[in-house]
Each structure stands twice: as structure tokens, then as C-alpha cells.
N, C-alpha and C positions, 0 to 999 in steps of 0.2 A: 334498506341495507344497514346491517348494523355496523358499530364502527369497529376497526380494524385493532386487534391487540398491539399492534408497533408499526408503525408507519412504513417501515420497509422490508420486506420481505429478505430473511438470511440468504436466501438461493444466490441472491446479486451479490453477497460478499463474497461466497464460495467461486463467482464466474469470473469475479474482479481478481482474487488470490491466484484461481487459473490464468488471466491473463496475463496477470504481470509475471508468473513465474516463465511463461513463456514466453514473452518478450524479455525478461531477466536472462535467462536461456542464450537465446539468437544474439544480443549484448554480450554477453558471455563469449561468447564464442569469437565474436566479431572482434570485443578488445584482444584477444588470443592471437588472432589474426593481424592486428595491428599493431603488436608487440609488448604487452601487457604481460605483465612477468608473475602478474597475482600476488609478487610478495610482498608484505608490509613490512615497516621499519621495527615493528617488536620481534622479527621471526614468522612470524605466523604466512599461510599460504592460503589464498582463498580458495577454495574448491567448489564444483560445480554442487556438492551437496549443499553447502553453507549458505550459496546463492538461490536454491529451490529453497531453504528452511527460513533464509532473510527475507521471501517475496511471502513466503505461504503463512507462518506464525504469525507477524504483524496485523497483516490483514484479516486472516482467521480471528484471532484472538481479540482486539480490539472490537472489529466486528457484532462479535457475541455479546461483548459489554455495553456495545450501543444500541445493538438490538434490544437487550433484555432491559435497560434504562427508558428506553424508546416505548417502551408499553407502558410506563410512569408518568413517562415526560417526553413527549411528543416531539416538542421544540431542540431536543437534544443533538436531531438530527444534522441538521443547518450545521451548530457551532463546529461537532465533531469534525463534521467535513473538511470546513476549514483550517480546525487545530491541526488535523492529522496528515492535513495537504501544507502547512507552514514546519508542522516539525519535520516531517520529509524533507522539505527543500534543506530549512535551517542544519539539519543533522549531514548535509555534502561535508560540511569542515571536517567530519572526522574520517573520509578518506583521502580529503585532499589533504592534512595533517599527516597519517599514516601511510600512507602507499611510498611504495619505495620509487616510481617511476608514474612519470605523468600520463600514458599508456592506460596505467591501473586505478591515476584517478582520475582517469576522465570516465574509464568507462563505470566506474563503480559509483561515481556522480550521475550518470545515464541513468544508472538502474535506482539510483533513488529518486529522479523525477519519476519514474515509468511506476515504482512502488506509488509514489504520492497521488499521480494522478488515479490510481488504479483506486486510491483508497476514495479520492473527493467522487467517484463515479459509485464505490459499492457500499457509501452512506447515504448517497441522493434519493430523494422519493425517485423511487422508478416507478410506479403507478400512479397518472393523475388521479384517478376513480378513489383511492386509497386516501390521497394527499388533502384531497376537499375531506374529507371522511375524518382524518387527525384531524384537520384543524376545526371543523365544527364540534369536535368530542368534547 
């Protein structure tokens, strides 16, 4: 078998960016339900599109840069995971800073663990067969 051009195949970031927008989604909805007013203290109002483009762009886009790095440098995979599952978390301050009500930051904190974890899952080798295959190349 020869080796693999990137150690992980893009389809899992595509399945990770579906996930999380659909758990971003039901979140959505549920802080709605809880009393989440969506407004932030500059004006602005989150809307259900803002929340599909904040789960889908990150992960998509990042993604591809770790994909196409990933056929270079193999080992990229590992760190990104964890950059991109610390800046998730680390990045909560800014809607428990901006939300006008606690409602809207708890739930918009929800949906950036649900981004994060979505992301440390759609950089992971998800094929063992693959993952020996990088690391002997």
C-alpha cells in the first residue's frame, strides 16, 4: 500500500462541520426556549443563519488548511486538533463578554464547546490503516 497524500481524509471535516451545525441548531433552539434573547450588548442579534455559518466556515475552512498542510507534514494533525479544540474553548469570553443576558451566554458557550469538540474529531486520524501509513512515510 502506498502512503496516503494527508493523513486524514477531508470527508470527516465535511461530517464534523454537519455535526456541529446540527447540534449548533437544536442548541439554538433550546437556548430560545430557555429565554435567550440572542441580543448582544453592541446591538447586533444572533440569527439562526450566523449560527449554521459560525459551525460550517470554521471547520470547513480550517479543515482544508490542515488537510493540504497534512500532505507536507503529516504531524500537523495531532497539534491542530488540539490548537483548534483550546481556541474554541479559550474564545467562550467573547460571548460571555457580549451577550446581553446569561440565557445567551450560556447557550452560545454550549455551541462553542459543540464547535470545538466537532473540530478535535474532524482533524483526528480517523483511519488506523492510514495513520501507520503517515507515520512510516
Amino acid at each position: 500500500m502506498s502512503a496516503p497524500n494527508s493523513p486524514f481524509n477531508y470527508i470527516q471535516v465535511v461530517i464534523a462541520a454537519l455535526g456541529a451545525s446540527y447540534l449548533n441548531v437544536i442548541t439554538y433552539f433550546i437556548g430560545g426556549s430557555a429565554g435567550a434573547s440572542w441580543e448582544l450588548k453592541n446591538g447586533q442579534v444572533v440569527s439562526f443563519a450566523l449560527v449554521l455559518a459560525a459551525s460550517w466556515v470554521p471547520i470547513l475552512l480550517f479543515g482544508l488548511i490542515v488537510f493540504l498542510i497534512g500532505r507536507k507534514n503529516k504531524g500537523i494533525c495531532k497539534v491542530a486538533q488540539w490548537i483548534g479544540l483550546i481556541i474554541a474553548l479559550v474564545s467562550i469570553i467573547s460571548p460571555v463578554m457580549i451577550s446581553a443576558d446569561a440565557a445567551t451566554a450560556v447557550t452560545l458557550s454550549v455551541m462553542h464547546v459543540i464547535s470545538g469538540v466537532a473540530w478535535f474529531f474532524a482533524a483526528h486520524y480517523g483511519n488506523k490503516q492510514l495513520h501507520v501509513a503517515a507515520a512510516t512515510a
